[in-house]
MARVEXKOL-569560 format. One record per residue (C-alpha): x, y, z; residue in one letter. Coordinates in pm, 1 decimal. Example, Ala and Ser with C-alpha at 12.3 -4.5 7.8 and 13.67 -1.06 7.14 Angstrom:
residues 2
NODE         c1         c2         c3   type
NODE     1230.0     -450.0      780.0      a
NODE     1367.0     -106.0      714.0      s
end
This chain:
residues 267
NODE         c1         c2         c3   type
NODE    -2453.4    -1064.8      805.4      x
NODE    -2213.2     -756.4      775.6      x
NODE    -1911.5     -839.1      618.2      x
NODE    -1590.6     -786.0      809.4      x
NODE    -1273.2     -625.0      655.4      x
NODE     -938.0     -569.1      846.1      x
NODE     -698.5     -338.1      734.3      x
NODE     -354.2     -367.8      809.2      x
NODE     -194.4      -13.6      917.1      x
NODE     -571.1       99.1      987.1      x
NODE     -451.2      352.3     1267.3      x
NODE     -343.5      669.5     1035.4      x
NODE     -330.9      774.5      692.3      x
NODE     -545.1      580.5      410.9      x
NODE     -611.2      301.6      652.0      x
NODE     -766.5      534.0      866.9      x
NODE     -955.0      719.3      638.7      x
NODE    -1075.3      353.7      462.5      x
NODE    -1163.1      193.8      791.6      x
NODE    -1393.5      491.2      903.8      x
NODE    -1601.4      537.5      576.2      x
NODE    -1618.2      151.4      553.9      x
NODE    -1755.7      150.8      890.0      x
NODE    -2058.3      388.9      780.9      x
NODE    -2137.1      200.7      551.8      x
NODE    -2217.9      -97.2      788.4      x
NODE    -1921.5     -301.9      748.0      x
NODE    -1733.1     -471.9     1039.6      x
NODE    -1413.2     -321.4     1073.2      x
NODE    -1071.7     -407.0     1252.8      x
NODE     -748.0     -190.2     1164.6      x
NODE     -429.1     -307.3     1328.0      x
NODE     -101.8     -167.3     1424.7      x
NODE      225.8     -183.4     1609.7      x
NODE       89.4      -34.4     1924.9      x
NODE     -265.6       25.3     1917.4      x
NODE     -248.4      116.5     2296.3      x
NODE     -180.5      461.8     2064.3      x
NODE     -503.7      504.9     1928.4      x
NODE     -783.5      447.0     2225.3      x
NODE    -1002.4      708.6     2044.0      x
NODE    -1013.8      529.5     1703.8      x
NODE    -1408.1      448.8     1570.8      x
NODE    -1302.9      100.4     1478.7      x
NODE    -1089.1     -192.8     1692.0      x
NODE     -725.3     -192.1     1644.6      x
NODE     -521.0     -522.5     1682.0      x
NODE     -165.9     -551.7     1748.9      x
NODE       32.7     -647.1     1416.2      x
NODE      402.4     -612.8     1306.2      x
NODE      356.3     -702.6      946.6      x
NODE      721.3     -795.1      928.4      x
NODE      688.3    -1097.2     1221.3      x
NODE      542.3    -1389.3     1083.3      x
NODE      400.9    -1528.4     1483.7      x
NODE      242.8    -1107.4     1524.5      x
NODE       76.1    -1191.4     1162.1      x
NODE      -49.6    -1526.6     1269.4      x
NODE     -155.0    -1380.5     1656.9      x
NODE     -379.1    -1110.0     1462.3      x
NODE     -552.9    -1324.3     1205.0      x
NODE     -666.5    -1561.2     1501.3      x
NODE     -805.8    -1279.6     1673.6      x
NODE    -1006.5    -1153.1     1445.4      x
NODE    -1142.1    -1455.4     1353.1      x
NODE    -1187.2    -1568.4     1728.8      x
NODE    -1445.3    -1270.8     1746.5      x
NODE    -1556.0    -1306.1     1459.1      x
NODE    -1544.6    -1640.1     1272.0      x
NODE    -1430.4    -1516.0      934.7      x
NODE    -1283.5    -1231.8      747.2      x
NODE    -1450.0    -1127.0      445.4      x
NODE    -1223.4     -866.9      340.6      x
NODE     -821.7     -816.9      373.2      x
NODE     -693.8     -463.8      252.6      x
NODE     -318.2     -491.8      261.2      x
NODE     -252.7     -147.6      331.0      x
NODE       30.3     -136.5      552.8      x
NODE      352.1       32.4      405.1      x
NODE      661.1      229.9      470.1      x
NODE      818.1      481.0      207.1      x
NODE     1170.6      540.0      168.4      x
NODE     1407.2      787.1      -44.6      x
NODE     1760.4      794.3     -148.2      x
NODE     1995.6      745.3     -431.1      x
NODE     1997.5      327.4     -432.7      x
NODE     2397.5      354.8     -409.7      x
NODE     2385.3      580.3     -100.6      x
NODE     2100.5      350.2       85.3      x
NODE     2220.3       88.0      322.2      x
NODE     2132.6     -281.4      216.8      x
NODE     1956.9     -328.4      529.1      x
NODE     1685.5      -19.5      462.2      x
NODE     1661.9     -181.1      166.0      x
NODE     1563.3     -543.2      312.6      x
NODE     1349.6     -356.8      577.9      x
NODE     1132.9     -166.5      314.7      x
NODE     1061.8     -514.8      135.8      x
NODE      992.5     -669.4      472.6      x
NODE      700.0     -431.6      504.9      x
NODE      557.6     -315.4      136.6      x
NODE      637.0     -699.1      -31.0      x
NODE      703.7     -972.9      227.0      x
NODE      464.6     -856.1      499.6      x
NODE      203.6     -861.3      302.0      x
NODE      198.9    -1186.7      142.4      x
NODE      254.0    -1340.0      459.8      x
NODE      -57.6    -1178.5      555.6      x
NODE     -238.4    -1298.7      262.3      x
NODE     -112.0    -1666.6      343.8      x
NODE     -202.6    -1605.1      661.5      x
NODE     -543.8    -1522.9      566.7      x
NODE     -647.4    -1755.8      315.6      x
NODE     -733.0    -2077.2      447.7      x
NODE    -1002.6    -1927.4      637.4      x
NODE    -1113.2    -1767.1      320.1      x
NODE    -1091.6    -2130.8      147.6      x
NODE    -1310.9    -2286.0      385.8      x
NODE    -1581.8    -2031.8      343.2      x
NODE    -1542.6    -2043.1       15.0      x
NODE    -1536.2    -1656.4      -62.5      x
NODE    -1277.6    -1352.0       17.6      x
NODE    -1139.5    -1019.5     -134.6      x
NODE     -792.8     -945.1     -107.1      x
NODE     -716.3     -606.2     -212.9      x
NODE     -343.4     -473.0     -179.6      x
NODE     -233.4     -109.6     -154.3      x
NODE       59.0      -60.7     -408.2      x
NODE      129.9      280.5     -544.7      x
NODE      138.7      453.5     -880.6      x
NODE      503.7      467.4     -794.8      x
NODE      469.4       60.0     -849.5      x
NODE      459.0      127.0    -1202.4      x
NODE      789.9      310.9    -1286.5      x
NODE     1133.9      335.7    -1135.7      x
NODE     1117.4      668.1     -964.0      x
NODE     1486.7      889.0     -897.2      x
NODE     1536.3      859.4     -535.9      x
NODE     1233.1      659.2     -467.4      x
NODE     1351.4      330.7     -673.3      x
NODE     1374.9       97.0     -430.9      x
NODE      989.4      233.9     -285.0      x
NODE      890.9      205.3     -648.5      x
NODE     1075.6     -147.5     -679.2      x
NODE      872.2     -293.6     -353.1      x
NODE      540.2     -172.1     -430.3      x
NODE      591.5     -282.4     -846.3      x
NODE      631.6     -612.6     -693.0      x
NODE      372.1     -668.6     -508.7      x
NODE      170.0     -518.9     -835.9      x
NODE      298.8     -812.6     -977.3      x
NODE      289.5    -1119.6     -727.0      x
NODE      -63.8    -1029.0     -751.9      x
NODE     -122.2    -1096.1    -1113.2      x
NODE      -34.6    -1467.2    -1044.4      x
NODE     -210.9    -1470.5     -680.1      x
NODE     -505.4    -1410.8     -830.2      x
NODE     -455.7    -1708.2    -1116.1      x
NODE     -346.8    -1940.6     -860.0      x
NODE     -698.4    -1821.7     -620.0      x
NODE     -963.4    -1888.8     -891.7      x
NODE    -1057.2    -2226.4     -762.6      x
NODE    -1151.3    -2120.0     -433.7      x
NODE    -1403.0    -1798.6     -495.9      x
NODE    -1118.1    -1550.2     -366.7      x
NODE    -1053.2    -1237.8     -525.4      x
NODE     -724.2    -1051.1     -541.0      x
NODE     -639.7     -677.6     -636.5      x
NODE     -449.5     -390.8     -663.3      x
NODE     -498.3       -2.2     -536.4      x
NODE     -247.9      195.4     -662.6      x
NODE     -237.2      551.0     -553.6      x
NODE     -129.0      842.8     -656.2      x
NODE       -7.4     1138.4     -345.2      x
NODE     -269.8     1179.8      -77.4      x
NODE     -284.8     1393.0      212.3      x
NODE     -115.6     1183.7      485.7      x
NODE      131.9     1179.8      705.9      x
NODE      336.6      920.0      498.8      x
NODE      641.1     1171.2      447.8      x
NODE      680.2     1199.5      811.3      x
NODE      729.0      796.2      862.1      x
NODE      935.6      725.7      555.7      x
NODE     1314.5      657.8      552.9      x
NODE     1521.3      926.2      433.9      x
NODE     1880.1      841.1      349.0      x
NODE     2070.8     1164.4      451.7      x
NODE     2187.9     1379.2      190.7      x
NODE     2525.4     1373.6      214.7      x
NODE     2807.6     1700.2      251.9      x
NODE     3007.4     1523.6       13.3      x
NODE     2758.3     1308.4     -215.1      x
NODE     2789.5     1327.4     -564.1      x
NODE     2417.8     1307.9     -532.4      x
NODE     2378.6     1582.4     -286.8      x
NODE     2222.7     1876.2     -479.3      x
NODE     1931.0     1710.0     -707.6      x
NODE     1857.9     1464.3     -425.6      x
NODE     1816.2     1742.6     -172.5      x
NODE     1600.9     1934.2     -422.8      x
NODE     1422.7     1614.3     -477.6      x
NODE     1303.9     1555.2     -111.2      x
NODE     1163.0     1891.9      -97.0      x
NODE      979.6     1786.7     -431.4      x
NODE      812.6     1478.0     -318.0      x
NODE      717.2     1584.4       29.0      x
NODE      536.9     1900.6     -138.2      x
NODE      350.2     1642.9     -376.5      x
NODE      212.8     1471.5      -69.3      x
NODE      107.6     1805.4       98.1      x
NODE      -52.5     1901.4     -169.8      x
NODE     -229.4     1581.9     -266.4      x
NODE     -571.5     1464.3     -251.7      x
NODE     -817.2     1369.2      -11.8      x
NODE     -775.8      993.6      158.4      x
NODE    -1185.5      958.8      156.9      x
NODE    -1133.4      908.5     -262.4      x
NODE     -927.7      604.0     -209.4      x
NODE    -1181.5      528.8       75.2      x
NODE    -1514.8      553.0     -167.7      x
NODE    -1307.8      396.5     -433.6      x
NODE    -1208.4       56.6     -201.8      x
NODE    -1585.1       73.6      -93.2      x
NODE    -1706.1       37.6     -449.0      x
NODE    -1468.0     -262.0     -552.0      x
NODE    -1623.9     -456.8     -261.0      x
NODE    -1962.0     -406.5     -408.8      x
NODE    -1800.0     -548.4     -706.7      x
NODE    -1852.3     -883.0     -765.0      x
NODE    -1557.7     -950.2    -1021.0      x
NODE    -1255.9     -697.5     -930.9      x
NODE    -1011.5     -610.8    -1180.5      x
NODE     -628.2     -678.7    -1173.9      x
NODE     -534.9     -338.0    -1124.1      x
NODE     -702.3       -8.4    -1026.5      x
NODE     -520.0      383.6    -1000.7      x
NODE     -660.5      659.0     -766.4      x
NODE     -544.7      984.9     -783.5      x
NODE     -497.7     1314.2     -991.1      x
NODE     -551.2     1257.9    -1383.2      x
NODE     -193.2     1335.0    -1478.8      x
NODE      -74.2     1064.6    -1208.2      x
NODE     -260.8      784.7    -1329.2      x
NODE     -193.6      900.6    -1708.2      x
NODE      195.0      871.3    -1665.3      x
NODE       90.5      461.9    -1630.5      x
NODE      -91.2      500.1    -1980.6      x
NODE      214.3      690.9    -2093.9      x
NODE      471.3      468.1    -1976.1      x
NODE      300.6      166.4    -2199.8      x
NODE      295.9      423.1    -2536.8      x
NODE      590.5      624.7    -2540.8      x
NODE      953.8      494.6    -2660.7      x
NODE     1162.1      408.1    -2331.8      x
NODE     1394.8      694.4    -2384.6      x
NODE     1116.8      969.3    -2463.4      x
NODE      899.7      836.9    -2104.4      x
NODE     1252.7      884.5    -1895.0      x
NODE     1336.6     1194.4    -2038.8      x
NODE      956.4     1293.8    -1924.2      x
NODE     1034.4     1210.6    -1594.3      x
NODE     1338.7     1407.8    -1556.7      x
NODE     1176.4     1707.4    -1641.1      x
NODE      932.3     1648.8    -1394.9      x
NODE     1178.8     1607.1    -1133.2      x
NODE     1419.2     1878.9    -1285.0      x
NODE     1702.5     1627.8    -1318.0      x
end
């Protein structure tokens, strides 16, 4: 039987882009969204899901499994980005971004796995970011979310060996998506002491994601982990020098890695 994956935030973007090549390659697919009444021309089903409403969670997982008696595969993938200097962004942004990148989806996971317990098998793989792996200037509280969900996975996955369920992490690097377009901006400010380098900084990190790669890599790369019988923790798509500032982080002094990054983001 073909296994069946749903992918939360499936309409656009990665999701998209995962849910279509997944779908060629024979798998059952459901993607879900806010409104999928948006997307009647999608290749694969979208449910209705608000990953930050517990009852929407719950609604979608009994759906799919009402068609389809199981769910084989859960890609977390659903995620908002968000910029700003952390004094200038208001608390509740804050507590919205880790409704969506942290708390949404572990409620989806513990929505998902006591189907996955009574079969006896599962995959959970959640989308962090590269950004997960270092406090970024004007993207710390993005890179704060998405670090902890790298980590709440490290013990998820301790705490799931009894029951044949796998758990791991994506992380990547910029892609070509519309991302930029649905993140949370805090203004920049007339009179912010902030107002020059973060301005220069948005133009920065919405060039990166122009100019970044193409979705299908994270899509063949998601594809092979589910052939894998025995996922690793943690796994980085993207450019070479993005996925060797992790590997830099862990062997240069503190000081030495952070001035690094302020070059790169002429701070």
């Amino acid at each position: 039987m073909s296994k069946v994956v749903l992918i939360t935030g499936g309409s656009s973007g990665i999701g998209k882009s995962v849910g279509e090549f997944l779908k060629t390659k024979g798998f059952v697919v459901y993607g879900t969204s806010r409104n999928p009444d948006k997307y009647p021309d999608s290749k694969f089903p979208i449910v209705a899901l608000d990953v930050t409403k517990t009852e929407s969670i719950k609604s979608c997982i009994a759906e799919v499994l009402k068609l389809e008696n199981k769910i084989d595969v859960l890609i977390n993938n659903a995620g908002a980005g968000i910029t700003g200097p952390v004094e200038e962004i208001p608390d509740e942004e804050i507590k919205r971004n880790f409704e969506t990148n942290f708390f949404g989806p572990i409620n989806v996971i513990k929505a998902v796995l006591p189907s996955m317990r009574s079969q006896n098998s599962g995959l959970i793989i959640n989308i962090t970011s590269i950004a997960g792996y270092m406090g970024l200037p004007f993207r710390g509280v993005y890179s704060a979310s998405k670090g902890a969900l790298e980590l709440i996975t490290e013990a998820f996955r301790m705490e799931l060996k009894d029951f044949n369920i796998e758990m791991t992490n994506v992380a990547p690097g910029d892609f070509a998506t519309n991302i930029a377009a649905g993140r949370y901006h805090a203004p920049v400010l007339e009179d912010s002491p902030y107002k020059e380098k973060y301005g220069h900084s948005l133009k920065t990190m919405d060039a990166h994601v122009d100019e970044g790669g193409d979705p299908n890599e994270m899509a063949k790369a998601i594809y092979n982990i589910i052939q894998t019988s025995k996922p690793k923790i943690h796994y980085k798509v993207g450019a070479f020098m993005q996925k060797f500032s992790v590997v830099l982080k862990r062997i240069l002094p503190d000081k030495v890695y952070e001035k690094m990054l302020m070059k790169h983001y002429e701070l």
